[in-house]
ChimeraX commands (.cxc) that place a marker at each C-alpha (Angstrom):
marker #1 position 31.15,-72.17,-54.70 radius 0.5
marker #1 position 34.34,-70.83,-53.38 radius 0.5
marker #1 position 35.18,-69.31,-49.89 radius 0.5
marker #1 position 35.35,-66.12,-51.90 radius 0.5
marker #1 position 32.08,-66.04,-53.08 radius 0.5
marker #1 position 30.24,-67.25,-50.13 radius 0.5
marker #1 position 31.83,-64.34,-48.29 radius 0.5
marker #1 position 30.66,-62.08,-51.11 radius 0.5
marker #1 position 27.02,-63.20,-50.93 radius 0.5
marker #1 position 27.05,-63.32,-47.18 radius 0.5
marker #1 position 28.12,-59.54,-47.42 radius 0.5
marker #1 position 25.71,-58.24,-50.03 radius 0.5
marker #1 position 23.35,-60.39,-48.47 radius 0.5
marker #1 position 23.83,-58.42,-45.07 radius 0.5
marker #1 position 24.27,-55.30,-47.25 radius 0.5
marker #1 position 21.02,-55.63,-48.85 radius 0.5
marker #1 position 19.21,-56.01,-45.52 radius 0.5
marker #1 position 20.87,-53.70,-43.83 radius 0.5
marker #1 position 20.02,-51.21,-46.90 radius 0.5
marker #1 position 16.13,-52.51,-46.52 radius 0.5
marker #1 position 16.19,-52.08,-42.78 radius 0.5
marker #1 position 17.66,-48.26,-42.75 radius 0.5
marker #1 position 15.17,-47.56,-45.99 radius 0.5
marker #1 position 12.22,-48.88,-43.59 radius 0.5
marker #1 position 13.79,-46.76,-40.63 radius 0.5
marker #1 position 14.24,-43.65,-42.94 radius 0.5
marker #1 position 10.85,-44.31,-44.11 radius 0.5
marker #1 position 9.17,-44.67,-39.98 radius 0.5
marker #1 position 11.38,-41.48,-39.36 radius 0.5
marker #1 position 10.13,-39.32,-42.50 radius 0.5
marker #1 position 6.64,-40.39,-41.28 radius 0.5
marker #1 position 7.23,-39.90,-37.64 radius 0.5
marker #1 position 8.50,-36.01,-38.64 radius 0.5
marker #1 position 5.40,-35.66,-41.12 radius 0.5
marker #1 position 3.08,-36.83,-38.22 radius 0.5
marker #1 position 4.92,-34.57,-36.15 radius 0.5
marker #1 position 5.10,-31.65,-37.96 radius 0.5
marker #1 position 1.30,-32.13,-38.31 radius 0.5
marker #1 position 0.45,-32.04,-35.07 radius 0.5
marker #1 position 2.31,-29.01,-34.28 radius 0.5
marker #1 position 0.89,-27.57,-37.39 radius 0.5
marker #1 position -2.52,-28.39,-36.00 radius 0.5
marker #1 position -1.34,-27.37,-32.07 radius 0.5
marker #1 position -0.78,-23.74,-33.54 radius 0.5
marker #1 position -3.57,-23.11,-35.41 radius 0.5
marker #1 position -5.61,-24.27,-32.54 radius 0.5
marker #1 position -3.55,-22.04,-30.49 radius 0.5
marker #1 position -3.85,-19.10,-32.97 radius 0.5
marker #1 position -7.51,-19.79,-33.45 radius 0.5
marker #1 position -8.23,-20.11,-29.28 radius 0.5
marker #1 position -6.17,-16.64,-29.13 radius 0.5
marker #1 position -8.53,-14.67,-31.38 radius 0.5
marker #1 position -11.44,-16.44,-29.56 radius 0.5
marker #1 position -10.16,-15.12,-26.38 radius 0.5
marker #1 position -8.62,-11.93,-27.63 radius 0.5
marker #1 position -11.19,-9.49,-26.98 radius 0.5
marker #1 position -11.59,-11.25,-23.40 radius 0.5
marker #1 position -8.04,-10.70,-22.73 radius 0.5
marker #1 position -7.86,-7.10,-23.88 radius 0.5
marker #1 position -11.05,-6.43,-21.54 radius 0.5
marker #1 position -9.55,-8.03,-18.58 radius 0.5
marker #1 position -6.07,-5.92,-18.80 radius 0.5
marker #1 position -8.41,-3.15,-19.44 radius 0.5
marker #1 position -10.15,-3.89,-16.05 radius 0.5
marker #1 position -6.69,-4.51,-14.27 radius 0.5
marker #1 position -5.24,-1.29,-15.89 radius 0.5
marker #1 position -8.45,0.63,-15.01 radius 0.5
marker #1 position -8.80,-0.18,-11.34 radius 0.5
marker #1 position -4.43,0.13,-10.84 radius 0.5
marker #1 position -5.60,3.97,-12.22 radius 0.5
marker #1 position -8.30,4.10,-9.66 radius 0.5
marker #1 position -6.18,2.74,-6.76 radius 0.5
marker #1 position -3.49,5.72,-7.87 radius 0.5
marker #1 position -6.04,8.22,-7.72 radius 0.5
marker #1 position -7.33,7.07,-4.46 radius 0.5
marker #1 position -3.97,7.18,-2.92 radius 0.5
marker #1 position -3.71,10.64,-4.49 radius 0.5
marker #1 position -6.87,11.63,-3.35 radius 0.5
marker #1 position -5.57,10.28,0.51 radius 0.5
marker #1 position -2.09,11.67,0.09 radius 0.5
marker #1 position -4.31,14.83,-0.53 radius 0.5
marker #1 position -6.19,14.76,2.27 radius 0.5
marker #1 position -3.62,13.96,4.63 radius 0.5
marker #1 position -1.50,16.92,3.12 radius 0.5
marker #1 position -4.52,19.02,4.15 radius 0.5
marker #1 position -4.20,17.62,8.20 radius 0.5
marker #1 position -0.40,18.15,8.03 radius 0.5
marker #1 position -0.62,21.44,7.19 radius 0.5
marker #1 position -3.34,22.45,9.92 radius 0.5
marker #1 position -0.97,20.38,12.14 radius 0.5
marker #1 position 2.01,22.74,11.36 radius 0.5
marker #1 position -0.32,26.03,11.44 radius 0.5
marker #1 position -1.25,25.10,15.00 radius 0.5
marker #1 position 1.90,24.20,15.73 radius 0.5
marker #1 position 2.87,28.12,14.30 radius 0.5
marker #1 position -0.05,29.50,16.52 radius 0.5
marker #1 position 1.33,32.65,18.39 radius 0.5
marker #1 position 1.45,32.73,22.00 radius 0.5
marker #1 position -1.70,33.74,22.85 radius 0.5
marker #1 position -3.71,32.02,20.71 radius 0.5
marker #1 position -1.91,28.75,21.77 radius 0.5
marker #1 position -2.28,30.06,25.50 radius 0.5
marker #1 position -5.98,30.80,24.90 radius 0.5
marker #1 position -6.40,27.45,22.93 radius 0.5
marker #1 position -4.34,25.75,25.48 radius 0.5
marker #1 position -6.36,26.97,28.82 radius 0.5
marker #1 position -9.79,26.61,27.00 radius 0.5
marker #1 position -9.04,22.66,26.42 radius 0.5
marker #1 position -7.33,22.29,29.91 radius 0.5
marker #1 position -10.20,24.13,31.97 radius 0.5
marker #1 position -13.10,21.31,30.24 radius 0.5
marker #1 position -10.29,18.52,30.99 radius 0.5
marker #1 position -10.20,19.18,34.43 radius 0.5
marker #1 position -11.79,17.20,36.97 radius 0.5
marker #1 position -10.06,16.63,40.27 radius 0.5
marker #1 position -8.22,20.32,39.95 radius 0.5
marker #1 position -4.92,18.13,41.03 radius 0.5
marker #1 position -3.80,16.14,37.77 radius 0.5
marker #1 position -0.44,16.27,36.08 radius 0.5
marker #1 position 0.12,18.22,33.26 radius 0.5
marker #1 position 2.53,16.23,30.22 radius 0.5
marker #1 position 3.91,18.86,27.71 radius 0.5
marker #1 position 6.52,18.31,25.23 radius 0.5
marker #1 position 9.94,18.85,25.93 radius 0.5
marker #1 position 9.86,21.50,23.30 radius 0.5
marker #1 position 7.35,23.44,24.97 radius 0.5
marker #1 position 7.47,27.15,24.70 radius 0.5
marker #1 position 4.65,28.57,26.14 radius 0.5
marker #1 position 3.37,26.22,28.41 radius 0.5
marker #1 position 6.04,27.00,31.35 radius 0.5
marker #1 position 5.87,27.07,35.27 radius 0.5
marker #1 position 4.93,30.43,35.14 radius 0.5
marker #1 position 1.72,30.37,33.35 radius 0.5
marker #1 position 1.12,27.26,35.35 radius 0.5
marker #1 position 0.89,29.37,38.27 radius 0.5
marker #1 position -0.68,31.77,37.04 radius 0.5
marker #1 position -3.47,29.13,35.66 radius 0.5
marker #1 position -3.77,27.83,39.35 radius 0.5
marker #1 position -4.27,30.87,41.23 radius 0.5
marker #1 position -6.89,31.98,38.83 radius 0.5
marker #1 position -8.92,28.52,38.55 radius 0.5
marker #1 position -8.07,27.77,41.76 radius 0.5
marker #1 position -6.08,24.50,40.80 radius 0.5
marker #1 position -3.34,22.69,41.89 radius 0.5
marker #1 position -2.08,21.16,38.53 radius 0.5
marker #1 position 1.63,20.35,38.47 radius 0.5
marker #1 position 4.09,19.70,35.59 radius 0.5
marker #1 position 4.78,15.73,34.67 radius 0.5
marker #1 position 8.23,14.25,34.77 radius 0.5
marker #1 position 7.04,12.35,31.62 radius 0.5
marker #1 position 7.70,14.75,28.23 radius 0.5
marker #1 position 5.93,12.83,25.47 radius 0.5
marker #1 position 6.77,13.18,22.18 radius 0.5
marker #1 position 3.72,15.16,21.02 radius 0.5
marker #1 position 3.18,18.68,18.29 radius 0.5
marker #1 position 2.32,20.62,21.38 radius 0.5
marker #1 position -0.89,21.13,23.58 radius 0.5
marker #1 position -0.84,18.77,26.82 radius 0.5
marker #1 position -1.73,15.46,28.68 radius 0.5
marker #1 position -3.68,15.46,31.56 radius 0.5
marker #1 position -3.29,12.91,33.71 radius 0.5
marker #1 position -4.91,11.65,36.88 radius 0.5
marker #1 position -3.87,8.66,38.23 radius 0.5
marker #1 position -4.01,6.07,35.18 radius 0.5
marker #1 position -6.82,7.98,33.59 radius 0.5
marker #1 position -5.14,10.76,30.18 radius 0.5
marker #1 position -6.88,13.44,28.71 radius 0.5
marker #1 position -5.21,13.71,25.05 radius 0.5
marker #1 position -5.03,17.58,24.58 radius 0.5
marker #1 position -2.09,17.38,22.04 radius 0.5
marker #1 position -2.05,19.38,18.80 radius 0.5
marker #1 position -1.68,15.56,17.26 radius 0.5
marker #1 position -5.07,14.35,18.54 radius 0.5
marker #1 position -6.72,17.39,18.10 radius 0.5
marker #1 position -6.07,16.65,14.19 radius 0.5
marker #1 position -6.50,13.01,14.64 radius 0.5
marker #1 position -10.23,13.82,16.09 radius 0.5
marker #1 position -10.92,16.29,13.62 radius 0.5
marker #1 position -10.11,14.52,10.48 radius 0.5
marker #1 position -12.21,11.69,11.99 radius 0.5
marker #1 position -15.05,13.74,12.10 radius 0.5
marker #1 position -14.38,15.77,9.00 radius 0.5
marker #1 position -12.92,14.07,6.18 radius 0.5
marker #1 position -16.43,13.06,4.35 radius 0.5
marker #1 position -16.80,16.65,4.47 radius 0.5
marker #1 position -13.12,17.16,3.60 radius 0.5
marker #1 position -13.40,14.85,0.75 radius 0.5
marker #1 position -16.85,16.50,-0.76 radius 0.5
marker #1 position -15.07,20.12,-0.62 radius 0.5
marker #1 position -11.60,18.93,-1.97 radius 0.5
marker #1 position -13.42,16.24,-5.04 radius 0.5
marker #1 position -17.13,17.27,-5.83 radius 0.5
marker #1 position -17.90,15.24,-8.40 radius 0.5
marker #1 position -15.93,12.16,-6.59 radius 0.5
marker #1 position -18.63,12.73,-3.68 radius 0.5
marker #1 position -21.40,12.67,-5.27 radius 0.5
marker link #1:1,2 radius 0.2
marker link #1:2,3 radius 0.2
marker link #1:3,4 radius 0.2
marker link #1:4,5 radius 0.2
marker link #1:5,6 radius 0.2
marker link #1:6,7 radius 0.2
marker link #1:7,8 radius 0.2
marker link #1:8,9 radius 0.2
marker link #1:9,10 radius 0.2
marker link #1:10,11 radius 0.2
marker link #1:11,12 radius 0.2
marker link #1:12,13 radius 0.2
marker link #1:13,14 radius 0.2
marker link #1:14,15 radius 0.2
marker link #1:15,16 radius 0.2
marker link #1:16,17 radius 0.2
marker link #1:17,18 radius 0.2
marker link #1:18,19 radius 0.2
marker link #1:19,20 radius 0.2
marker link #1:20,21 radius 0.2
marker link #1:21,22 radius 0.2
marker link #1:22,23 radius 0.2
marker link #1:23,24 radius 0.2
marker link #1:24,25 radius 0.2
marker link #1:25,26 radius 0.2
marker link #1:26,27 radius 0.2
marker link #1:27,28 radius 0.2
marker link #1:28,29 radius 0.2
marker link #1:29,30 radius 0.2
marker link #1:30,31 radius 0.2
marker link #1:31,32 radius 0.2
marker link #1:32,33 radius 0.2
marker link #1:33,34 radius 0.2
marker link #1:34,35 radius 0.2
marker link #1:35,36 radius 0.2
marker link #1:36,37 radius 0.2
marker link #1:37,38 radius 0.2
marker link #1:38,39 radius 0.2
marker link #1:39,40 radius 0.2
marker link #1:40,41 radius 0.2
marker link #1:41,42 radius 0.2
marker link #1:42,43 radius 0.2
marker link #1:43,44 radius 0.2
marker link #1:44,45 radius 0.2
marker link #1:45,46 radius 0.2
marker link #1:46,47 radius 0.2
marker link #1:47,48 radius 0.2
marker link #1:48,49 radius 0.2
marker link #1:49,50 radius 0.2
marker link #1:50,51 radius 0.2
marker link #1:51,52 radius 0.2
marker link #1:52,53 radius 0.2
marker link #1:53,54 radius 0.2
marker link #1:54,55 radius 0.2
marker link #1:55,56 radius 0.2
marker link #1:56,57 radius 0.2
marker link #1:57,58 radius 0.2
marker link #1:58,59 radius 0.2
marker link #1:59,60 radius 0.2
marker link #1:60,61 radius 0.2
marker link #1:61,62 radius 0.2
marker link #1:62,63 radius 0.2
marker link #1:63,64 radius 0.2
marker link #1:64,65 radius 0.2
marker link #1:65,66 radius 0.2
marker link #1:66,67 radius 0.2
marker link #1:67,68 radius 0.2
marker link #1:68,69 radius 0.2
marker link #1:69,70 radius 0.2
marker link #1:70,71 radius 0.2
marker link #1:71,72 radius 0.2
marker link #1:72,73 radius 0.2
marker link #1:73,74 radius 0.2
marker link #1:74,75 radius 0.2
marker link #1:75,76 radius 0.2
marker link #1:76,77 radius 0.2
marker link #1:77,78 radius 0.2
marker link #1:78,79 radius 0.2
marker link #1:79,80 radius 0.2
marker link #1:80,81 radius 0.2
marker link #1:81,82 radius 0.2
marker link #1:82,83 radius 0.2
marker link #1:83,84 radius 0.2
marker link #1:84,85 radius 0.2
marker link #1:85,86 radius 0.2
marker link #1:86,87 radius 0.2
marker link #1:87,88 radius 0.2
marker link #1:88,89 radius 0.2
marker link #1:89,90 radius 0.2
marker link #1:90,91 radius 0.2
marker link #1:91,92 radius 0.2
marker link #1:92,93 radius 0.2
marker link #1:93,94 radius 0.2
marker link #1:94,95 radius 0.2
marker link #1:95,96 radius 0.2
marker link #1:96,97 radius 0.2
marker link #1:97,98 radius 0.2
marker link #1:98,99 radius 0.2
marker link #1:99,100 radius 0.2
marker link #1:100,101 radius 0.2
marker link #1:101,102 radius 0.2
marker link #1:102,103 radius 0.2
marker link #1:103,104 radius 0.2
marker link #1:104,105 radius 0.2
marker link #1:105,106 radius 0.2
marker link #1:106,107 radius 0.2
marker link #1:107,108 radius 0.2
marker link #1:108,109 radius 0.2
marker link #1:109,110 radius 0.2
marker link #1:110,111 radius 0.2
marker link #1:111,112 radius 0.2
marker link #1:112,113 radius 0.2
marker link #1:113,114 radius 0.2
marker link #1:114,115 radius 0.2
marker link #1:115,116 radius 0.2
marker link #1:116,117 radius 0.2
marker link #1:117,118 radius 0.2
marker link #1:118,119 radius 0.2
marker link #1:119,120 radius 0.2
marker link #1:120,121 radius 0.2
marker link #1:121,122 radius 0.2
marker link #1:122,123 radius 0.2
marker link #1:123,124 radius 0.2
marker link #1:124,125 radius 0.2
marker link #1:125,126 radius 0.2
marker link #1:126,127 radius 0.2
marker link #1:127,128 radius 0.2
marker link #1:128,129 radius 0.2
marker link #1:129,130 radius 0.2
marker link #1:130,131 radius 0.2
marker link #1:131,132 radius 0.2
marker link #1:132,133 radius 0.2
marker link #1:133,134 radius 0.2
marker link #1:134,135 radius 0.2
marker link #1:135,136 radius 0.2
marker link #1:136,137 radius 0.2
marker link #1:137,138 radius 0.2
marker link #1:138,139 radius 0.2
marker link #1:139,140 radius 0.2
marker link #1:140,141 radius 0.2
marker link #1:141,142 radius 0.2
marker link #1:142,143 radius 0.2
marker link #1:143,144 radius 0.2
marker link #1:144,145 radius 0.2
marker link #1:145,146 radius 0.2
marker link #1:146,147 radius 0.2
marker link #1:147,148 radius 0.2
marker link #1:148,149 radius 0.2
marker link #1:149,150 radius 0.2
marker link #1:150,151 radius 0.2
marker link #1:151,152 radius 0.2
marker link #1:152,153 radius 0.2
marker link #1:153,154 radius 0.2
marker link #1:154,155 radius 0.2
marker link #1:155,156 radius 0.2
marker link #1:156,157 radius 0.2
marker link #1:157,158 radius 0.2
marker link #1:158,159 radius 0.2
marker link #1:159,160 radius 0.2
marker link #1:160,161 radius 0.2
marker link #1:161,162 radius 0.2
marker link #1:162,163 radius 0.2
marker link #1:163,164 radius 0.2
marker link #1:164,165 radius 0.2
marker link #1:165,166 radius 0.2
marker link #1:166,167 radius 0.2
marker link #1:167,168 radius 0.2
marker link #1:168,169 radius 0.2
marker link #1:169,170 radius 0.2
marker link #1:170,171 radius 0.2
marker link #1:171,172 radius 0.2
marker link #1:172,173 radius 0.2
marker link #1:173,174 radius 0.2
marker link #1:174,175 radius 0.2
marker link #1:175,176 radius 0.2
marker link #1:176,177 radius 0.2
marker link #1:177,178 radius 0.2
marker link #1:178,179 radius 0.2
marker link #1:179,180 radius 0.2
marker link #1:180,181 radius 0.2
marker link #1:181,182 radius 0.2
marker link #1:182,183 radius 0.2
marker link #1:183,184 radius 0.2
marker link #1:184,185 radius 0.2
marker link #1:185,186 radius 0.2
marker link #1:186,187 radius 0.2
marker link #1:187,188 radius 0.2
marker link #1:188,189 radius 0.2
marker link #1:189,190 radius 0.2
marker link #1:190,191 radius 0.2
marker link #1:191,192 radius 0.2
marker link #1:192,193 radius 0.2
marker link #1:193,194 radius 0.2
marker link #1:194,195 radius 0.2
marker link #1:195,196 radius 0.2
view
């Protein structure tokens, strides 16, 4: 055997098992993809299969979830409601005419009184309550209630104050106490069929 043929022998030789070892490699890799694609074959339809199982269950949970998000917007309606209802008795008082604020005003102040010498806080937009009908609330009640320095920031009506003991006479509290007191009633009159 020449140098020529054993070269040609060692090279199909290699060729041939090189051909036998990519065949066997194709063949692991065709089965490896089979297996494969099996598997996710069988992952999805156990997927799909799960879904409709837990469809309806899914459907009636975002039913719940969308059913209580529309009960938590009416709610807040219902309270946006009900505070629109205080805000609007706030601004009417605030809108009071003289007198009736001066009645309203002198009614609350003669129960808050109880050492006839406290301080009187108004707001420093006050227009009725003035040094004027302070005096004039003295000499009839026989008082000696003087203005505050301090002007809180407050609808109208008064503080009175007696050492560190307030009385909160303002239009704002006044609201505040009623809706307190009110709203059950507020709520049964504004949603009937919510209340019962």
């Amino acid at each position: 055997m020449s140098l020529a043929q054993i070269t040609e022998k060692i090279r199909s030789d290699a060729q041939r098992e090189a051909d036998e070892i990519l065949a066997k490699a194709r063949a692991r890799a065709e089965l490896i993809a089979q297996r494969a694609e099996e598997e996710i074959d069988s992952i999805k339809s156990g997927f799909i299969r799960r879904f409709e199982v837990e469809r309806p269950e899914i459907f009636r949970r975002r039913e719940i979830v969308a059913n209580l998000d529309v009960k938590k917007m009416m709610l807040q309606s219902s309270r946006d409601l009900i505070q629109d209802v205080y805000d609007i008795a706030l601004e009417k008082m605030k809108t009071m005419d003289r007198d009736d604020q001066i009645k309203l005003c002198e009614a609350l102040l003669k129960k808050a009184i109880k050492t006839k010498d406290e301080e009187l806080e108004v707001s420093a937009n006050e227009k009725y309550l003035d040094q004027a009908w302070l005096d004039g609330f003295n000499r009839e009640n026989g008082t000696n209630l003087v203005f505050s320095e301090r002007k809180p920031d407050i609808a109208g009506g008064f503080i009175l104050t007696r050492g560190r003991i307030s009385t909160n006479c303002s239009w704002d509290m006044l609201i505040r106490i009623a809706q307190e007191k009110q709203e059950s009633d507020v709520v049964k009159r504004l949603f009937p069929s919510e209340a019962e």
